[in-house]
N, C-alpha and C positions, 0 to 999 in steps of 0.2 A: 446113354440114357441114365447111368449110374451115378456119373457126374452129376447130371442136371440137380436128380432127388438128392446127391448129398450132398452139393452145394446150396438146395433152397435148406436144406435142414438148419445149415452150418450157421447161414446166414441169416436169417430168422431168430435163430438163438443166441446165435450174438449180439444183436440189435435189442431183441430184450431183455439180456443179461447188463446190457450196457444205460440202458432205460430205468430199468431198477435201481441197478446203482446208482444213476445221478438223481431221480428221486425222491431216496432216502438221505440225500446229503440235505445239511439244513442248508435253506436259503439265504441267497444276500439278502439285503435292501427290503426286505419284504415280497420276496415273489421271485428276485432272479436268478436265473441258475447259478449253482454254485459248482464248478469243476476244475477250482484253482488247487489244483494236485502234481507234484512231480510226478512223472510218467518214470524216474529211473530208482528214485529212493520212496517213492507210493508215499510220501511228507507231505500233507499239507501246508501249502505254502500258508505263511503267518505277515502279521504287521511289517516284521524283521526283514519280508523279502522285499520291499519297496512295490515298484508297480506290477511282482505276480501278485501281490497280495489281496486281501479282502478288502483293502481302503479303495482300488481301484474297481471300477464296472468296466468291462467291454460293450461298450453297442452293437460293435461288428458282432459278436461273441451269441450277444441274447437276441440279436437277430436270426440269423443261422438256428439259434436250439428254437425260436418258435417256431421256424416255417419245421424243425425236424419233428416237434412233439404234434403238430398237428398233421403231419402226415402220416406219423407214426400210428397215431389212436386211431386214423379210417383204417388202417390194413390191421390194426388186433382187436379189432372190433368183432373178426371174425375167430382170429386166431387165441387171442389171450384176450376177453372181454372185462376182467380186472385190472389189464392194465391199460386200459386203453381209454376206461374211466380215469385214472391216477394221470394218464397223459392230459383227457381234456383238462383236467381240473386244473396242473398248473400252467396248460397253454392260455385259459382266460385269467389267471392271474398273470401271468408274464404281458396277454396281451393287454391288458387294462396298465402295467406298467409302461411297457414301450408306444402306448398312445397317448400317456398322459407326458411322457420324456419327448416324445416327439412334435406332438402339437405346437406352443407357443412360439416356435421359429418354423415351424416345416421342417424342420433336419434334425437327421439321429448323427453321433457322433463316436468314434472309434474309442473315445478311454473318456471315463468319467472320473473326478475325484470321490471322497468318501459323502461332499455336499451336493452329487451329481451336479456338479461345475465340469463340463467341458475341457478337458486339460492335452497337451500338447509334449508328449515326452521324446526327445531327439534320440540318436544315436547313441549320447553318452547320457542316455536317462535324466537329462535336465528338463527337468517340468515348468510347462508356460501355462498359462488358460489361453486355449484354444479362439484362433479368431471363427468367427461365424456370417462370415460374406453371403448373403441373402441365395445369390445368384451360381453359386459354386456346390457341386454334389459329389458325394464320395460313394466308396465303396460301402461305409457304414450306413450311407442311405440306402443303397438296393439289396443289401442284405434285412437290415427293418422295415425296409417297403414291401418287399417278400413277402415278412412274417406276417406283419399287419393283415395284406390283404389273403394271406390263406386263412390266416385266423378268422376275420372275418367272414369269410366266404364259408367255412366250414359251421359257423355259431348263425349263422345270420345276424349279423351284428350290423346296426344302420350307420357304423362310418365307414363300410365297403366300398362308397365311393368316391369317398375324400382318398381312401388309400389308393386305388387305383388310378385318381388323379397323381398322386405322389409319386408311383411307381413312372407315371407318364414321363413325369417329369424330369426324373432319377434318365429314364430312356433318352428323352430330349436333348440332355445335358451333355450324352458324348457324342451326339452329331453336332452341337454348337459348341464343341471344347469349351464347356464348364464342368467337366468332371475330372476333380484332382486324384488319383493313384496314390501319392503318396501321403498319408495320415500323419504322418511323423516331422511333417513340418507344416509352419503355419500354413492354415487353408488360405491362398491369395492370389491372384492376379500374376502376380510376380511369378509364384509358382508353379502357374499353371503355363505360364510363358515359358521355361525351362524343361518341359514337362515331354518325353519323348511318346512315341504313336503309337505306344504299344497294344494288342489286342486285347488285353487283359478286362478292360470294362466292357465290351462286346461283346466277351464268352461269359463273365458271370450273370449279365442281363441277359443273358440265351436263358441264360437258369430259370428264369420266369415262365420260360413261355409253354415248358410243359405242363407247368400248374394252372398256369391264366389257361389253357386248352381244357385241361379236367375239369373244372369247375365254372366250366362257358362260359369266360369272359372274352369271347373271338373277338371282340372290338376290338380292342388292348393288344391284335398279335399279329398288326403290319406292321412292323419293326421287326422281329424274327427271320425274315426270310433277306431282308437288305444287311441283315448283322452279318448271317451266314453269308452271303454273297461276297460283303466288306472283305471280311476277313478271307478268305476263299483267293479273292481277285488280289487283293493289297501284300497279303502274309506266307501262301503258300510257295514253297520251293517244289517244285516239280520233279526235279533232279532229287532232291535228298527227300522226297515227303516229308517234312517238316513246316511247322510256323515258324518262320523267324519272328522272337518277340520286334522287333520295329522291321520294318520293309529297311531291306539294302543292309541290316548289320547283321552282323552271325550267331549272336545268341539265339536261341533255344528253350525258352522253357519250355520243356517236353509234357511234364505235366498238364500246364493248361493247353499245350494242344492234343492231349486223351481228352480231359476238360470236356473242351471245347465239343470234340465227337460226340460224346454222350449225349451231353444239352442239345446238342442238332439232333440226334438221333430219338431224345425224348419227346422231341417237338415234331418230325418230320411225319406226314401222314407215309402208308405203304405204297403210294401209288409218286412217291416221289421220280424223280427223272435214277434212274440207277448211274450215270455216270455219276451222280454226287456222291449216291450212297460207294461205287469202289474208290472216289476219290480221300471220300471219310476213313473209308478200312485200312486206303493207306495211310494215310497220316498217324494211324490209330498203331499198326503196327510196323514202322517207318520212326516214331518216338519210344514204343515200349524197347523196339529191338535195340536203339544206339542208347538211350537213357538206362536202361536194366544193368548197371552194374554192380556186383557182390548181393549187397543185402539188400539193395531197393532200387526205385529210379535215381538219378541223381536230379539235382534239380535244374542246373545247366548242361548243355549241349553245343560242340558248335556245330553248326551248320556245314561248316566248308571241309572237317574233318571225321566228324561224328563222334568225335572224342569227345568226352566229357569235362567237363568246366568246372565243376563243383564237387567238394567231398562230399557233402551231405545229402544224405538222402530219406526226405520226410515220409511219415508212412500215409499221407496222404493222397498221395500220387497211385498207390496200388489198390485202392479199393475206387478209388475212379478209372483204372484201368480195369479192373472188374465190371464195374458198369458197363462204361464202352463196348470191350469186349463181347460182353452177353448181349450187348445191345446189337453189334453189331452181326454176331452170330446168329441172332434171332431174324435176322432179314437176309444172309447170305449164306447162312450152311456152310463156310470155307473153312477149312482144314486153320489157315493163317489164325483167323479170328476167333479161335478151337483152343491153341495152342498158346493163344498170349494170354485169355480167360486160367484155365489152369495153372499154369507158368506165374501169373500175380495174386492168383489165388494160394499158392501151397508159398509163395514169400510172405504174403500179407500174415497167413495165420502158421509161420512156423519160426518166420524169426522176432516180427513185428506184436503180433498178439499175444497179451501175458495170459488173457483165461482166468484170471484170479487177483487181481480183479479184472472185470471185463473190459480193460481198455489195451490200447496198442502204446510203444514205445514212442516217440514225437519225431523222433527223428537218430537215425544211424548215419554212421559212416564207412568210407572206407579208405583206410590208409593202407601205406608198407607194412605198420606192424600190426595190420588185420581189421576186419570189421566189428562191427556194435555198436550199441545205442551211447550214444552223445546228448550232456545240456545243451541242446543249440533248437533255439525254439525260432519256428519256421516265421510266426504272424503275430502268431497271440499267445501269453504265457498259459492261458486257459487252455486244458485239455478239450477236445471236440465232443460236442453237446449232439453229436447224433446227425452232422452234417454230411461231413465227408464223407466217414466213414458207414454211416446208419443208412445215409438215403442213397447212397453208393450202391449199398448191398442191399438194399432194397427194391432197385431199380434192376439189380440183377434176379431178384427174387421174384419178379412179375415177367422177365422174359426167360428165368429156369420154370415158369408156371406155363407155358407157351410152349418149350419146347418137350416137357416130357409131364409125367402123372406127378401132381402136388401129394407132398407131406409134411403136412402141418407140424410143429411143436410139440410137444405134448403138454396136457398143463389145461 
């Protein structure tokens, strides 16, 4: 029970230490968040850095901080009710931003230039203007479809049902393979042809479904339950409790299948079938236990040996194992489900979290000549706008509220 109250403490205070901070950053563009910051030299990135800089926007980026800042302000509405005014105020500026960016084509898109043109930067940072195929959806769609319609939903705002058409259709697009994975090359036909089955757009559209449930939009959440099955039937290894990222090869990313647990588990009513829920627990820790090595998870695994595949280990991976975790705990009381919660809790905030400022490290390693934080940036040169990390620990903060007596912040 000690845990539970001094994990919601921890978690709560972080989430608004980390709120604060971003802010009090000035804005891009007029309204977009700004948290273009090295995580190892605390430098704001300048012109000089090319695409970390202030010339570029993320879509992906400002989608993720709105669906965070509007979730954020209903739970410190009770807790911290100054900042949870400060959150609405630039969730409708952000959201007036990304509905004016998103309208005249229906799509948001992964990196904007400094003229919010649409632009396309490869491997070796060569900048294209992005094609924009009518009929093709990305990740940067259902991450701004997201924000949109929480925003909405939370202001009453009358394009809540343009956006929840959008999100539909962001949904629609990976059962008719027009949703392209990879942003970093031209959006096309070509590329979608090329393009392997991986589960990855399945588990972040899972991420809807326990927002579209809060805020009653049950129409919008017969897709959740054929996501969870997809993946389930197509990705699951029985043998290793793992997703294999594509059916029949060996990769692992262990991350999105904690992910994945959570988003199920935020979605799933209690009276769900229990063979799913212990099939989740294993997956949940079946990925922490082979991925957890030195300072974090790593970010590949194989499947056929459990060795890991990858040095790098991003710090987002353990605060979605905190979710899980508690999430998971909160429906089975298991010792397992006990142990992996703690175990990604005292990594997350003892090697990952700097505290001063309130942000974590982006990513560590671990070699021969020892572990620590590394420039190797996992997605997006932006630091995290309260995604991963905030509604992670957030989601564990409503099932530490569940399992033992809340306490608040102070403040």
């Amino acid at each position: 029970m000690e845990f539970f109250k001094e994990a919601r403490r921890t978690y709560a205070a972080a989430n608004a230490g980390t709120l604060y901070w971003m802010l009090q950053r000035p804005v891009l563009g007029g309204g977009f968040l700004n948290i273009k910051q090295n995580s190892l030299t605390l430098k704001d990135y300048g012109a000089e850095d090319g695409i970390r800089g202030p010339g570029y926007t993320y879509g992906w980026i400002q989608g993720r901080g709105l669906e965070a800042l509007v979730t954020h302000a209903e739970f410190f509405e009770t807790e911290l009710p100054p900042l949870a005014e400060k959150l609405d105020a630039a969730g409708r500026r952000l959201y007036d931003l990304l509905a004016a960016l998103q309208k005249p084509d229906g799509h948001a898109y992964f990196c904007y230039d400094r003229d919010m043109v649409p632009t396309c930067a490869d491997a070796a940072d060569v900048i294209r203007p992005q094609e924009k195929p009518a009929l093709i959806f990305t990740y940067s769609d259902a991450f701004v479809a997201k924000g949109l319609v929480a925003a909405a939903s939370r202001y009453g705002l009358s394009g809540l049902a343009g956006h929840l058409a959008y999100l539909d259709r962001v949904i629609a697009s990976i059962e008719s393979n027009r949703f392209q994975m990879d942003e970093r090359r031209l959006l096309s036909l070509d590329s979608l042809a090329v393009q392997a089955d991986d589960f990855g757009p399945r588990m972040i559209l899972l991420g809807a479904a326990g927002m579209l449930k809060r805020f009653g939009h049950t129409a919008h959440l017969a897709y959740a339950d054929r996501f969870i099955a997809h993946v389930i039937d197509r990705h699951y290894d029985a043998a290793a409790g793992l997703l294999r990222n594509v059916p029949g090869e060996d990769l692992c990313n262990v991350g999105h299948g904690i992910e994945f647990v959570g988003f199920a588990l935020d979605y799933l009513d209690d009276n769900v079938d229990p063979a799913l829920i212990r099939t989740l627990e294993r997956i949940l820790v079946a990925s922490f236990d082979k991925g957890f090595v030195g300072p974090g998870i790593a970010l590949t695994v194989s499947v056929t040996t459990g060795e890991a595949e990858s040095p790098y280990c991003p710090w987002w991976s353990l605060p979605e194992t905190i979710r899980s975790a508690a999430l998971v705990h909160r429906r089975t009381g298991s010792a397992e489900s006990l142990r992996v919660w703690k175990t990604a809790h005292a990594a997350f905030f003892e090697r990952y979290w700097r505290g001063t400022p309130p942000i974590a490290y982006q990513t560590m390693t671990t070699t021969r000549e020892g572990d620590g934080p590394v420039d190797f940036v996992p997605a997006t040169p932006d630091l995290d706008p309260g995604y991963h990390t905030g509604l992670s620990l957030l989601a564990a903060v409503r099932a530490a509220d569940q399992l033992g007596p809340t306490t608040r912040i102070p403040g």
